[in-house]
N, C-alpha and C positions, 0 to 999 in steps of 0.2 A: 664152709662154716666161717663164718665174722667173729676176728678174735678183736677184741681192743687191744693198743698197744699202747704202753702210755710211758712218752719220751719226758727225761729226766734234763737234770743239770749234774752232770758226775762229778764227786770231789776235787776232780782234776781239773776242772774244767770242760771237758769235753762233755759227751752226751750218754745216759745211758739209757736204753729200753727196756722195760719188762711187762710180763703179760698176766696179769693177776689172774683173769679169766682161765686158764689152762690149768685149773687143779690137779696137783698131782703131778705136771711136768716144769720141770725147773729151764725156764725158755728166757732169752736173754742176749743183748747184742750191744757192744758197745763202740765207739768212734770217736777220734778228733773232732768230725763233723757227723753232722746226724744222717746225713748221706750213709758216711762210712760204718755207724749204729745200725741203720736201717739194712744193711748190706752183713752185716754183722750175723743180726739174730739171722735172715735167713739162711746162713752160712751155718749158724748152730741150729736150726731147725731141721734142715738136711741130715745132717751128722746126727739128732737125735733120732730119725725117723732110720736110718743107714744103722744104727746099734741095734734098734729093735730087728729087723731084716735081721741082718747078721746072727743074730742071738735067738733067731725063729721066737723070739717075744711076741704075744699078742700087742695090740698096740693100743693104748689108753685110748678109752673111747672120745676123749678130747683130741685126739690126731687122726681119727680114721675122718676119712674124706678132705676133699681143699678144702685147706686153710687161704683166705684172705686177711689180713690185716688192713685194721683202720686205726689211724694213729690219731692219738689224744696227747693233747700235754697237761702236766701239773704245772703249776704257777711257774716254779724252778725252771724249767726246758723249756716254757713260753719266752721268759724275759730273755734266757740264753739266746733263743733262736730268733728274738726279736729286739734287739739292744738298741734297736732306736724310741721305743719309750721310755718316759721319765716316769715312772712309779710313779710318784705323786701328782703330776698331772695326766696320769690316767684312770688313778683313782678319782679323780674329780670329776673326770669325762665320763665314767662307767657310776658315778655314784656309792661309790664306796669311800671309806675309813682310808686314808694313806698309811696309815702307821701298820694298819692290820696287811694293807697288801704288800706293804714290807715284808713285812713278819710270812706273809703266805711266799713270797719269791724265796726269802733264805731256809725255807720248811720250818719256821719256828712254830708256826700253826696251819692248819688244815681248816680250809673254808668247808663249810656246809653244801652239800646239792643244791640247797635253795642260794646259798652264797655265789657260788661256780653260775649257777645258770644265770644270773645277774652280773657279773661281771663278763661271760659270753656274749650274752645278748647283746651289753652295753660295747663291746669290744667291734661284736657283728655289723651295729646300728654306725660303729664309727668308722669302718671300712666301706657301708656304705655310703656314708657322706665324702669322704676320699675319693669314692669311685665316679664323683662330678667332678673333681677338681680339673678347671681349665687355666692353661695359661698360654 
């Protein structure tokens, strides 16, 4: 089963993940580095699946069979895990608002699906233009 995983910017700085998809189980990983997040939840993934066993629990039909994750970021855990953009000049590059993609980095606002897939795109389209760079 394909859980989404959707990596943060924790208060501290550091990283944190959580998986909205898994209704009903409270699944969660955190790190200095999103290495050490990503190493995290499955460390509390184990231990959650290891209580049900122990406790002869059935096991929420959201944990019976493999789990893979596929990791997504919110605006918050993109800039963290990518600090060589300047907001405002990627806002420009992807065609968005710079004030707003402020505001989406520090979570003061939540972009739209229609918002998110426009600034992917635009993000996509500029990785692929990188991906000629010769010198």
């Amino acid at each position: 089963m394909k859980v989404f995983a959707v990596i943060e910017r924790a208060s501290d700085g550091g990283y944190g993940i959580c998986c909205p998809d898994l209704k009903g189980v409270a699944l969660y990983g955190y790190g200095l580095t999103e290495q050490e997040a990503k190493e995290d939840l499955l460390f509390n993934l184990e231990g959650i699946l290891e209580h049900y066993e122990e406790e002869n629990l059935p096991l929420p039909e959201v944990l019976n069979g493999k789990i893979v994750f596929e990791y997504k970021y919110d605006f918050s855990g993109f800039f963290q895990a990518y600090p060589i953009f300047n907001v405002s000049e990627l806002a420009i590059t992807v065609g968005v608002n710079s004030s707003l993609l402020r505001k989406y980095k520090k979570r003061l606002a939540f972009a739209s699906p229609r918002q998110r897939k426009k600034i992917e795109t635009g993000i996509h389209s500029l990785a692929q233009k990188l991906s000629t760079v010769q010198f």
